[in-house]
BAFI-3210 file (N, C-alpha, C; in Angstrom, 3 decimals, decimal comma, padded with zeros to 6 digits):
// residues 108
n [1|2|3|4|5|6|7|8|9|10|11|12|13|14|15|16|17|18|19|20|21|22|23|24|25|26|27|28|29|30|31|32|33|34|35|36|37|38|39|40|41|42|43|44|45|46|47|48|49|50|51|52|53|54|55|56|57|58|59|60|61|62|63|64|65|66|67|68|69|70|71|72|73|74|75|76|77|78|79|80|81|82|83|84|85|86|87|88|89|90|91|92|93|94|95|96|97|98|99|100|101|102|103|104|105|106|107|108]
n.u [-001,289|-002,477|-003,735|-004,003|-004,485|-004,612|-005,877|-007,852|-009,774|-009,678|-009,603|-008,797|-008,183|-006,907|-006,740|-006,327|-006,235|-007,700|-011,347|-013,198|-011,773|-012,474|-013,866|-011,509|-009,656|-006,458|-006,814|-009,501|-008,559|-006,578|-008,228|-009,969|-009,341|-006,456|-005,623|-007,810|-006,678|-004,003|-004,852|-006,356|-004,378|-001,991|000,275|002,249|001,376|000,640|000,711|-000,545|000,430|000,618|-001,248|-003,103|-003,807|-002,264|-000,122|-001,317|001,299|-000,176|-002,261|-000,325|001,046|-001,025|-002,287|-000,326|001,700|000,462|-000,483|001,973|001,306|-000,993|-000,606|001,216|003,857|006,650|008,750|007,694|005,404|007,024|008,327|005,970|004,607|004,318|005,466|004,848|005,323|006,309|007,600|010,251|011,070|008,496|007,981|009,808|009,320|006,651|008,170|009,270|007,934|006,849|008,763|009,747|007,541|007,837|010,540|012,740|016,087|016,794|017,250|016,890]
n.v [003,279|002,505|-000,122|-002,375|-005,206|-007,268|-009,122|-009,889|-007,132|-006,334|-008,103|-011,265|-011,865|-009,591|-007,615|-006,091|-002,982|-000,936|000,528|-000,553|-002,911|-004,937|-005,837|-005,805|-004,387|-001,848|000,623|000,795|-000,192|001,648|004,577|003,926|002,947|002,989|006,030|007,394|006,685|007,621|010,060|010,347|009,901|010,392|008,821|006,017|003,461|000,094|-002,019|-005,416|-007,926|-010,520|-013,772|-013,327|-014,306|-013,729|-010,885|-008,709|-006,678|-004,738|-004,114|-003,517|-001,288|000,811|001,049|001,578|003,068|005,041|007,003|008,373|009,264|010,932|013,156|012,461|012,706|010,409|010,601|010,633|008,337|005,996|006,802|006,667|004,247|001,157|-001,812|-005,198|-008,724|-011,893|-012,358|-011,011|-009,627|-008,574|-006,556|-005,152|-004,396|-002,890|-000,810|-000,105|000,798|003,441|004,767|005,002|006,753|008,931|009,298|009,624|009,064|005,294|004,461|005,406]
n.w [017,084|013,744|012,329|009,617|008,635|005,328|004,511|006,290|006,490|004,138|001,702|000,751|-001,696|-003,239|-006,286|-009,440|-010,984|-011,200|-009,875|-011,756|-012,515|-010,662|-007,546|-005,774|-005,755|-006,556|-006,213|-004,895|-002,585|-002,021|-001,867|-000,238|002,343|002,985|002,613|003,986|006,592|006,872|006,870|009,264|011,091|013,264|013,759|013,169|010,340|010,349|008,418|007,562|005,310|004,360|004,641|001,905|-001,214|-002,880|-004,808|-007,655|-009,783|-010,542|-008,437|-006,526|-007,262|-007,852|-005,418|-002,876|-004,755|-006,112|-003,799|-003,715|-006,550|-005,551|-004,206|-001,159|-000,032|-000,751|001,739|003,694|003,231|003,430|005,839|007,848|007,058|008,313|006,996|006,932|006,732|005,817|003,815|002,384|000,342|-001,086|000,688|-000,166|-002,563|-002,797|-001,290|-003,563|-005,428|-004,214|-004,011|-006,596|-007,650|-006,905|-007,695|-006,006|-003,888|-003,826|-001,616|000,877]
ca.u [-000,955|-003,390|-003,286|-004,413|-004,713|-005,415|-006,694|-009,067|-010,271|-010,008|-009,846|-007,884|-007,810|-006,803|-007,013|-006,751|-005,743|-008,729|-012,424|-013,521|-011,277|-013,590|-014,129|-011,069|-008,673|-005,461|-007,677|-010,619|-007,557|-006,027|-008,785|-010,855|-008,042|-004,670|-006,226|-007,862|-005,786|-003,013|-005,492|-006,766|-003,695|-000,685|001,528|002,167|000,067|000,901|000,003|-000,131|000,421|000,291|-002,475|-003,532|-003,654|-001,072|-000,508|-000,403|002,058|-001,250|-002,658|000,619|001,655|-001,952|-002,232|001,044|002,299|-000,529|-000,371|002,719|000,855|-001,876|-000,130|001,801|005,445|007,454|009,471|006,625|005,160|008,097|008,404|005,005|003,885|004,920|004,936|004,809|005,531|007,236|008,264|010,744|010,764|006,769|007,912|011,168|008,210|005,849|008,760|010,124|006,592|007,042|009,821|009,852|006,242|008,552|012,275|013,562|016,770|016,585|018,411|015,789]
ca.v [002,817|002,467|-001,557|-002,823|-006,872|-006,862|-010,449|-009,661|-006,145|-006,048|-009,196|-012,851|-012,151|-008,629|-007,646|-005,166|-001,738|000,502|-000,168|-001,536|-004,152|-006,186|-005,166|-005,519|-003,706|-001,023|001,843|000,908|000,097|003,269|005,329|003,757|002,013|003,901|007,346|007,877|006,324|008,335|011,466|010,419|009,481|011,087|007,392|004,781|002,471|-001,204|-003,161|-006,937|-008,700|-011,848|-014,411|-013,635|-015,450|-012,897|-009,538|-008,242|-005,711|-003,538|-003,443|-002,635|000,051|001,707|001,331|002,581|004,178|005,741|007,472|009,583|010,407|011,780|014,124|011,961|012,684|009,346|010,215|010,363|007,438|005,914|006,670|006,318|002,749|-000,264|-002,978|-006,559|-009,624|-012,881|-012,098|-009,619|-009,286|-008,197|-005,036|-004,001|-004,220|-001,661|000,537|000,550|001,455|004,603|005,348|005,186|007,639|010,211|009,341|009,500|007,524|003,917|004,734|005,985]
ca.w [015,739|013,017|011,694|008,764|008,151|004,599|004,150|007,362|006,596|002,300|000,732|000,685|-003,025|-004,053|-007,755|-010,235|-010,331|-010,971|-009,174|-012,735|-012,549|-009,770|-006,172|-004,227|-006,513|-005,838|-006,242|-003,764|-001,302|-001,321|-001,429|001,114|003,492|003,250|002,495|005,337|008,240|006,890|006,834|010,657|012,378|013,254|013,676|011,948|009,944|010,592|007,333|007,594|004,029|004,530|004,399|000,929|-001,998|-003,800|-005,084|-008,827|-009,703|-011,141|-007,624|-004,849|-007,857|-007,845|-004,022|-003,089|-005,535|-006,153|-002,840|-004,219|-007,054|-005,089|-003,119|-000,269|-000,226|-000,366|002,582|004,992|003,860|004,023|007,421|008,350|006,517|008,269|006,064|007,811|006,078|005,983|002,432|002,398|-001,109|-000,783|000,802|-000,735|-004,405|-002,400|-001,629|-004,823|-006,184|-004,041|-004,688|-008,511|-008,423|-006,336|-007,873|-004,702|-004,137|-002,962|-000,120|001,687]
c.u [-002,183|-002,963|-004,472|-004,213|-005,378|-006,448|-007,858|-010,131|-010,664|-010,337|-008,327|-007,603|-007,804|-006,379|-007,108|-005,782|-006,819|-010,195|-013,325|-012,727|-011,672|-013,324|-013,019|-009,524|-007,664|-006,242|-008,633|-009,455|-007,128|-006,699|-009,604|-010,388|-007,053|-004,842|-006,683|-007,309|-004,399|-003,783|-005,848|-006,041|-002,360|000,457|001,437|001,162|000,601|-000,175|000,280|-000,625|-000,126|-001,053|-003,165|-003,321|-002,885|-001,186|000,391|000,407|001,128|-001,628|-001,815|000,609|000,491|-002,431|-001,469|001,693|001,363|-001,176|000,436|001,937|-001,006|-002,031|000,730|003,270|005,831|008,167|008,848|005,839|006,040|008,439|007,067|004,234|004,816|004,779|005,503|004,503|006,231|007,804|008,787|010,730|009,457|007,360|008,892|010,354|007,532|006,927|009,461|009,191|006,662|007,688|010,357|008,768|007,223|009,992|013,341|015,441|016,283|017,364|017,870|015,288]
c.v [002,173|000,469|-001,993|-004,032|-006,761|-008,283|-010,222|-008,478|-005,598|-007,166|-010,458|-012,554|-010,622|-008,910|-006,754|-003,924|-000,425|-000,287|-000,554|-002,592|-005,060|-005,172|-005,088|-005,070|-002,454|000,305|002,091|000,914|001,266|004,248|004,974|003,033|002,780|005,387|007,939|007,494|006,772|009,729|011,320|010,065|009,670|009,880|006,889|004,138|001,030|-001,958|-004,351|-007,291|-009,749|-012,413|-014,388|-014,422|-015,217|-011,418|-009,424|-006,969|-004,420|-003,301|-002,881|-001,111|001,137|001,882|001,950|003,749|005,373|007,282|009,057|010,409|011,196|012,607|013,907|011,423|010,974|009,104|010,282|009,297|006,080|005,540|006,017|004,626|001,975|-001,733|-004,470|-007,399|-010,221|-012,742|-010,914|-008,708|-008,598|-006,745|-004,179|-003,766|-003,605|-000,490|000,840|001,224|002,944|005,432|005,560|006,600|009,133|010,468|010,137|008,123|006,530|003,808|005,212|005,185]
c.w [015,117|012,130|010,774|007,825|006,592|004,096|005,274|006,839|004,579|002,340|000,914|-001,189|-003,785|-005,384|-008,575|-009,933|-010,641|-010,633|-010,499|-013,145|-011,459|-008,735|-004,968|-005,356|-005,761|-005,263|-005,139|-002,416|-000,965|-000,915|-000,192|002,763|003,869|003,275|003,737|006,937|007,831|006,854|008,487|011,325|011,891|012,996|012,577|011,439|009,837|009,211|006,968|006,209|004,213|005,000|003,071|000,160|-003,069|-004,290|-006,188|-008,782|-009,979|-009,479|-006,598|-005,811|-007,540|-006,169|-003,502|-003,345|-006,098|-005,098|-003,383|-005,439|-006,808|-004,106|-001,868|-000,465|-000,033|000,473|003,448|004,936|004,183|005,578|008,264|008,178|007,258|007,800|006,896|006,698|005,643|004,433|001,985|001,133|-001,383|-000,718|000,547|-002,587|-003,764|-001,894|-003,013|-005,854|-005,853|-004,090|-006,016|-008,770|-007,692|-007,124|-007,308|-004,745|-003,040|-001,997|001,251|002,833]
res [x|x|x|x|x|x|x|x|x|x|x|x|x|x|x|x|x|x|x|x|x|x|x|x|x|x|x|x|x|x|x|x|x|x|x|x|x|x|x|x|x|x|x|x|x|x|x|x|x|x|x|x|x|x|x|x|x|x|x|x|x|x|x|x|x|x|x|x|x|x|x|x|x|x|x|x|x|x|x|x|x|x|x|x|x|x|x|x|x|x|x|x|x|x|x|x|x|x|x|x|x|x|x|x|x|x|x|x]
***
């Protein structure tokens, strides 16, 4: 399993949602974080939230959701993302990101 701390390995202070909105934005995440450890590994991806200092709705949607609209069905990542974090609320707002760019039901 592929793990990804994002306060360790991105940033304590994600931001933005495209890589002209500063340096640790949705955009640089997905493409350079989530992109390829869902392109190099068959399992899961273990993604620890927590520890930052918060997350706007511009960067989970363009991280995320962003995913679906760049070719990555919603029910594989879905299956495949494990989202970790003491705030449950956190990760029922990154699946609903993916599930809105697919309009899939929330049942999923």
């Amino acid at each position: 399993m592929t793990v990804i701390a994002i306060k360790d390995e991105f940033s304590r202070y994600p931001a933005g949602r495209y890589r002209e909105d500063g340096p640790y934005n949705g955009q640089r995440f997905r493409e350079d974080f989530l992109v390829p450890a869902l392109q190099q590994n068959a399992d899961k991806i273990l993604i620890k939230l927590d520890g930052v200092r918060g997350y706007n709705s511009s960067f989970l949607d363009e991280a995320f959701g962003g995913l679906v609209r760049n070719g990555f069905s919603a029910a594989e990542l879905l299956n495949r993302l494990q989202l970790e974090s003491q705030d449950k609320s956190l990760i029922e707002e990154i699946k609903g990101y993916i599930k809105d760019q697919s309009n899939i039901s929330t049942s999923v």
